[in-house]
C-alpha positions in Angstrom: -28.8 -7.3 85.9 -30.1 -3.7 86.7 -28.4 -0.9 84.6 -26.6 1.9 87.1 -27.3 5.6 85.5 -23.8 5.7 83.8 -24.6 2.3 82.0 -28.2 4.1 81.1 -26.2 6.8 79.7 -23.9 5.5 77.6 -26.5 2.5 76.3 -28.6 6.3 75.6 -25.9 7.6 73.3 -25.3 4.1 71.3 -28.9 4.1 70.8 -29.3 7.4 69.2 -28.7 6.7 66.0 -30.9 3.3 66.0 -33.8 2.8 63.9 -36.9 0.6 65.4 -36.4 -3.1 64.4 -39.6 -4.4 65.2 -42.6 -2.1 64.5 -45.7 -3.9 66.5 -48.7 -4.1 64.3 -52.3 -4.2 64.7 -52.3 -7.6 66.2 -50.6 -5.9 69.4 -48.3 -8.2 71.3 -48.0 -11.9 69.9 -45.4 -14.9 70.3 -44.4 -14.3 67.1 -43.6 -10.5 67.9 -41.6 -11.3 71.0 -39.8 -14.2 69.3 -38.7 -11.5 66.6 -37.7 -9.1 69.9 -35.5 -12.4 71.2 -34.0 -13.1 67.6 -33.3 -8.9 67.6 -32.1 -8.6 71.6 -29.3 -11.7 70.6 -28.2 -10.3 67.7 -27.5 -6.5 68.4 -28.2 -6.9 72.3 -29.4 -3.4 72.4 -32.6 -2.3 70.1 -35.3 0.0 69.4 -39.3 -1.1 69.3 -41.7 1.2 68.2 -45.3 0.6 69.9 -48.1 2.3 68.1 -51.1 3.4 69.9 -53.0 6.3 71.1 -54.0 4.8 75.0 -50.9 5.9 76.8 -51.8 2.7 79.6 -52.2 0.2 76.9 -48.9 1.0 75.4 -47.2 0.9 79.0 -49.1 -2.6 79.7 -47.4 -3.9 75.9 -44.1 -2.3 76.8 -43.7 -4.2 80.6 -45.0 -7.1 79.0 -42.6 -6.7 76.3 -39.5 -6.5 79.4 -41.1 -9.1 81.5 -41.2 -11.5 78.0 -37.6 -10.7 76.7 -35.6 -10.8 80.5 -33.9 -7.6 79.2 -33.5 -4.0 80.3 -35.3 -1.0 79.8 -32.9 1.8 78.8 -35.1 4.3 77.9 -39.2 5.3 76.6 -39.3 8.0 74.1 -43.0 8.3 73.3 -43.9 5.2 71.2 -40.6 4.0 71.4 -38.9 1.7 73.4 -35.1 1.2 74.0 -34.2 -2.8 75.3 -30.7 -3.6 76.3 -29.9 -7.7 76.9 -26.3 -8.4 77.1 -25.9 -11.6 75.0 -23.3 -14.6 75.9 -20.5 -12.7 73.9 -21.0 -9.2 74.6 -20.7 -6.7 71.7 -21.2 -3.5 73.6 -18.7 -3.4 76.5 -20.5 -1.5 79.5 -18.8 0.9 81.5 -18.4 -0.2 85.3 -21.4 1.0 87.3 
């Protein structure tokens, strides 16, 4: 399901006032991580990850891995932090039409 701008948008603005709720650590990228993103993406469907780092390509690598993993949607990347929207079977946040 690929997001239109409007849906971007309006994901953007619930999003503001989200705080990260997975935080990846020193050990990068493990199952365990992206089991905690699935757990996070099916309760709240849209969530914040914050990906610490100083190489900008490593963190990009971590974040598509992170999408590609997790089947969800990237809404947005502000520096170290990544926005992931994945509607869940019984949607919380109603989407406007694209």
């Amino acid at each position: 399901m690929a997001l239109s701008n409007k849906q971007k948008q309006f994901l953007k603005s619930k999003a503001h006032d989200l705080k990260p709720v997975v935080l990846l650590g020193g050990n990068g990228l493990t199952e365990g991580v992206v089991a905690e993103i699935e757990q996070a993406l099916d309760h709240h469907e849209l969530i914040k990850i914050k990906v610490p780092g100083e190489d900008r390509e490593q963190k990009v690598v971590v974040m598509d891995a992170i999408i590609r993993e997790t089947k969800a949607e990237k809404v947005q990347v502000i520096g170290k932090t990544l926005i992931l929207f994945r509607q869940a079977k019984e949607p919380k946040i109603i989407l406007p039409k694209a």
